[in-house]
N, C-alpha and C positions, 0 to 999 in steps of 0.2 A: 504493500500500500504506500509506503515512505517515498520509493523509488519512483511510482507512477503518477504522485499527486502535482497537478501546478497551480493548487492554489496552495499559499502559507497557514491558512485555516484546517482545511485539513490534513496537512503533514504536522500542525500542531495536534489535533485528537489524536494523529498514527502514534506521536510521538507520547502521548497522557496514556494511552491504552498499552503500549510497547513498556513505559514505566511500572503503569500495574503488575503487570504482568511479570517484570522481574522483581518488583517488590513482594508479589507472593513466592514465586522460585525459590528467592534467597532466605525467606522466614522459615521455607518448607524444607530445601533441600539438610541445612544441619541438620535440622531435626532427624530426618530420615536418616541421615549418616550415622547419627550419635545411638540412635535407637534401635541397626542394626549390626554396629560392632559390637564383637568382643571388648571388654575392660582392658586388655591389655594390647590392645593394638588402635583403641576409640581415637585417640589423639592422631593419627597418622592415617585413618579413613576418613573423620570430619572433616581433617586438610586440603583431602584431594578437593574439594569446594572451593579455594583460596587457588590450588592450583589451575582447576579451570579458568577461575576468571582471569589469572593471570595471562594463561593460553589465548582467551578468548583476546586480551589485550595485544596481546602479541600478534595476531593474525587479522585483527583490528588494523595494527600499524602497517603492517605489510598490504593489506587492501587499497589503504590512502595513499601509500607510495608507489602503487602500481598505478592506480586511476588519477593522481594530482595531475596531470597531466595530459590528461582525456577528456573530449568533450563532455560536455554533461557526466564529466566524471561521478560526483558528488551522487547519480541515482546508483551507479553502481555497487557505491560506498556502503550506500543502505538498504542496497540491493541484497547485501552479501548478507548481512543478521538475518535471512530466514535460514541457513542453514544449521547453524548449532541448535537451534528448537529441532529441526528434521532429525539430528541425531542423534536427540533424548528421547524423542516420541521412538525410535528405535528400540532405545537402551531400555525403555520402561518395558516393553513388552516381555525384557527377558528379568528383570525384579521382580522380589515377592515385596507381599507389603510390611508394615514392621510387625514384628512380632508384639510390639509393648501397644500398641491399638489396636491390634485384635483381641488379644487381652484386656486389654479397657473394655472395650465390647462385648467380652465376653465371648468371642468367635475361638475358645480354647484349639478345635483339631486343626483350624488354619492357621493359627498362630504356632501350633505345634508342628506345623506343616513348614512351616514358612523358619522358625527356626532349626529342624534337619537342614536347610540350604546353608544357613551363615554359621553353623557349629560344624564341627569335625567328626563327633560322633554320635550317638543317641542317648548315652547317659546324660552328654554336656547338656542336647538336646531337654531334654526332661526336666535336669536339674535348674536350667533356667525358665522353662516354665513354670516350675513350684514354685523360684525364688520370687521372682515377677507377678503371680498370683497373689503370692501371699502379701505380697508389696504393698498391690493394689486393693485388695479385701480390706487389710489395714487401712487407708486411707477412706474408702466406701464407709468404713465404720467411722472415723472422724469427721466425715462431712458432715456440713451445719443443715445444708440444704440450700445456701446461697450461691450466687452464681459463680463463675470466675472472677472478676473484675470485684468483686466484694470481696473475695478468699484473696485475692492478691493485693486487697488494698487492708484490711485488717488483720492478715497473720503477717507476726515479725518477721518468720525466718524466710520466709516468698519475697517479702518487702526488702530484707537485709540482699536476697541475691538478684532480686531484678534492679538495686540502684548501681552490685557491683560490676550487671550485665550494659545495662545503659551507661555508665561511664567507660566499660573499657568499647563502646562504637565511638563513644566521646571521643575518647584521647585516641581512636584512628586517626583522627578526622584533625583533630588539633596538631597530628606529628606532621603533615603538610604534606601528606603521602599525595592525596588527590588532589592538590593544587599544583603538586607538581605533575604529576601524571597530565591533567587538563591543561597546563599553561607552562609544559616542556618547550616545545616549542618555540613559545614566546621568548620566556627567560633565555634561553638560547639565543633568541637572534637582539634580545637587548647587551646580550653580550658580545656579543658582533660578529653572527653564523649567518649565513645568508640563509634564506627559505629553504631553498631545496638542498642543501647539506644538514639543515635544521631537519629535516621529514625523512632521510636516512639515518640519523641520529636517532630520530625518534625511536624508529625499526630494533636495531640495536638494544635502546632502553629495553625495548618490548620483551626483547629476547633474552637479555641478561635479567630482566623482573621474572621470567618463566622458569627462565636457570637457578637461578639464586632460589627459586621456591621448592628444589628436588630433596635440598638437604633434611628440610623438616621431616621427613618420611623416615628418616634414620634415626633423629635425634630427640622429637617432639615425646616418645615413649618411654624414650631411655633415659633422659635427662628432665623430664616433665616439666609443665606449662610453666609454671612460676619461674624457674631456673632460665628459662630463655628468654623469658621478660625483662626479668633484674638483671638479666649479664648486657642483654642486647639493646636496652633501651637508652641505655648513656651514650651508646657509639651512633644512634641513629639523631641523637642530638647534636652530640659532636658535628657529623656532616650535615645538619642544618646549616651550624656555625658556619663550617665549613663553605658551603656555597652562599651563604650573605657576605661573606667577608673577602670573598675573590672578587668582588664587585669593588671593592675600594683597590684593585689595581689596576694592571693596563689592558690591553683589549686582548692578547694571549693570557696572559694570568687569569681572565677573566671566565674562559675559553676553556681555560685546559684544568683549572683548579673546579668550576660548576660543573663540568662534566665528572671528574672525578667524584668529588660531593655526589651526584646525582648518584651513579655508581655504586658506590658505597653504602649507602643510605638503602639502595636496593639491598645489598647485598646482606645488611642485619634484619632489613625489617621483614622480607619475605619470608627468611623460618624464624622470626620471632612476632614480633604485636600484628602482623598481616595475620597468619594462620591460626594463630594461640587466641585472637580477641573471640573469633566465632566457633574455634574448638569448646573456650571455656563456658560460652554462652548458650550454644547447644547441650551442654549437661547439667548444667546446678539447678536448674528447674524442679518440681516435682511434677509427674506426669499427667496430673489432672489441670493445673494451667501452664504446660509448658508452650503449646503454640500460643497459646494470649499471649505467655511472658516471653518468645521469642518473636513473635510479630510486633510486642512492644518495642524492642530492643532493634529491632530492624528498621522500625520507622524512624525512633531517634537518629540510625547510622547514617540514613539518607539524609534526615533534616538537616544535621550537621553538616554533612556533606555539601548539602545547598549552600548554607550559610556560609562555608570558609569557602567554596568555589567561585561562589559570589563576589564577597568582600575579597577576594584576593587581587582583583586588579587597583582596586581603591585602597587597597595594602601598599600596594605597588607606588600606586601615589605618591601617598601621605606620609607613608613609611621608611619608603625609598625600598629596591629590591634586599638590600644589605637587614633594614630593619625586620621587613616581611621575616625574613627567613632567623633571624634572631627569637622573634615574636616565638613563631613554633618551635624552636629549639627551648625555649625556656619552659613554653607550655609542654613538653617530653619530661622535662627532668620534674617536673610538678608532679605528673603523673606516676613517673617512677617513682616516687619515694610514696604515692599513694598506694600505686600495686606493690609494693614490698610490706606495705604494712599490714593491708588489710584484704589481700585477694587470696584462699588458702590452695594447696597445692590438690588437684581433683585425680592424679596418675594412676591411673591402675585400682580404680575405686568403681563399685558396680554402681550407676545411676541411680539406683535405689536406694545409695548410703550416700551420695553425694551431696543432696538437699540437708542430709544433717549437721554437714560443717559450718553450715550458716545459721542455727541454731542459739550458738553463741553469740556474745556481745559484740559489737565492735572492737571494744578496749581489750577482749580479752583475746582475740585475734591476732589485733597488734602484738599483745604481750606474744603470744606463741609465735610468729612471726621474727620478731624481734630475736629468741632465742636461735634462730635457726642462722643468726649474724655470723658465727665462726664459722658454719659448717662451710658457709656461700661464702666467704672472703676471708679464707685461712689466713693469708698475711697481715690479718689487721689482730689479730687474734695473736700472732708470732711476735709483731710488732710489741702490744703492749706487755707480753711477755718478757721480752728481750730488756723492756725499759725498767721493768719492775726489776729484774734482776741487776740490771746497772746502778741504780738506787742499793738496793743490798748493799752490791760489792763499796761503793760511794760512801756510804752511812753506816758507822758501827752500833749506834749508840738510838738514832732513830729509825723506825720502823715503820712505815708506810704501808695505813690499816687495809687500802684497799689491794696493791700490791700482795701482802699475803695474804688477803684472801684470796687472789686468784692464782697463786700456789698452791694453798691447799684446794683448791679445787681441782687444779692440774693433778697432782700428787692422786685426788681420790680418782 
């Protein structure tokens, strides 16, 4: 429809209906990822989601640098988006549906049906029917009788995990991931690439965003969610820094230090806050409003998305490109020290005990969080070991209370 409209009216509706339509996708697809993996592999099949779209980006780019240059190129362009719908409507034929809503439903032998396909054998089979039954019976028996939207606005621990699902679409959206993706291009040619080396650049981005997203597959289970957030979100701030601050030099500096930045910034964020924000949001739900609370969390990610896509050329402005990109770099390190405190680790946890870790406080989160400081940055841990002991050796006579305590703690 995009490609054959010449009026601006309706390639606007082509364009509100084409929105819809991935704004449910994307609220549906985790879901469905999350609900029919294993525990111990959920992180690394939710991903493949993050991996699509990167794909989808990727081949996105390469389409506009085949047709920029074509008449009426631009129908072609939007030509090409019926194709990835043609090859799920494929792929669907050969899925079953998730085991945990046929179970909600009550539909036991097809649920039991449907998990023989994504287990390995029949006992696994069974055992997570029982476990998922009994899950869900529990729950049946706590309902009030009120709707979703009342159970997610009056129970804490629903409430505690859909503020820490809608802030982590937040902070996608604040690392400047999709401003730069939307307005690669441009920052490019303000740094003085012409057009058409600018739209082969792009291509490239495309491709290195696709690449940089294979590692998660490897590491997102083995190292789990939180571990690649806290390691990886400092260095995706850094190369914010990094490319506002190539702008205060010359027209190669300018050139050759944004593209790196740009690079870069691919290279932590795709297997960390790209893939990890909607692995972890696809699971801490409970099952009875998990698509309310993941369609809630999907529409935040777009709004946001509007909003800094938007403002980013009036960033640009007023900002200057240098500030733009400071801006999100300070808003990343905000976030990180919020995901460190209070986002807990989901790895290898069956869906059904995941909603329980939200259960607790905020403060008391933090506190458990907090403890986990040496394990995640043994040198700081070394560090004040080292200084206590040089105090010792320094001072005969005085003793530094906190120092041996954390001796004797070493010692026990």
């Amino acid at each position: 429809m995009e490609a054959l409209v010449n009026i601006w009216g309706l390639l606007l509706t082509a364009r509100v209906i084409l929105g819809v339509s991935f704004g449910i996708f994307s609220s549906t697809v985790p879901i469905y990822l999350s609900e029919c993996a294993p525990a111990r592999v959920r992180g690394m099949l939710t991903g493949t989601y993050q991996l699509s779209v990167t794909l989808g980006l990727f081949l996105g780019s390469v389409s506009d640098a085949i047709f920029v240059n074509v008449s009426n190129g631009w129908r072609f362009m939007l030509g090409t988006v019926i194709i990835p719908p043609c090859l799920c409507l494929i792929g669907l034929l050969f899925t079953p549906e998730s085991p945990r809503w046929l179970i909600y439903k009550r539909k036991y032998p097809q649920a039991l049906d449907s998990l023989r396909k994504v287990k390995t054998t029949e006992a696994e089979a069974l055992a997570d029917l029982n476990s998922i039954k009994e899950s869900i019976t529990r729950t049946w028996r706590e309902r009030s009788g009120h709707g979703a939207i009342y159970k997610i606005i009056t129970t804490p621990y629903i409430r505690h995990a859909l503020v820490i699902g809608m802030f982590l679409q937040l902070s996608r959206q604040l690392s400047g991931v999709n401003a730069m993706l939307y307005y690669f291009d441009v920052v490019l040619r303000s740094a003085g690439m012409s057009i058409s080396h600018a739209v082969y650049v792009n291509v490239a981005y495309g491709a290195a965003t696709f690449l940089f997203t294979l590692p998660m597959f490897w590491i997102v289970d083995r190292f789990g969610r939180r571990v690649l957030l806290v390691y990886t979100m400092p260095i995706i701030a850094c190369m914010c820094l990094l490319v506002g601050l190539s702008f205060l030099g010359s027209r190669r500096v300018r050139m050759a230090l944004s593209i790196v930045g740009f690079l870069l910034f691919r290279l932590f964020y795709s297997p960390g806050l790209g893939p990890i924000s909607w692995v972890i949001t696809a699971e801490i739900f409970p099952l009875e409003v998990r698509s309310e609370c993941l369609s809630i969390c999907t529409f935040f990610s777009y709004a946001f998305n509007f909003v800094v896509s938007f403002s980013f050329p009036d960033m640009m402005d007023q900002m200057k490109t240098e500030g733009a990109f400071a801006f999100f770099a300070g808003c990343t390190l905000i976030d990180w020290i919020i995901f460190f405190l209070f986002v807990p680790e989901t790895k290898g946890l069956d869906m059904e005990v995941v909603d329980q870790l939200f259960r607790q406080s905020w403060t008391s989160q933090a506190k458990q969080n907090l403890k986990q400081l040496k394990d995640l940055f043994p040198c700081i841990a070394s560090n004040n070991i080292e200084t206590c002991e040089n105090r010792n050796t320094n001072s005969t006579d005085i003793t530094d209370p906190s120092c041996a305590e954390k001796e004797s703690q070493e010692m026990k």
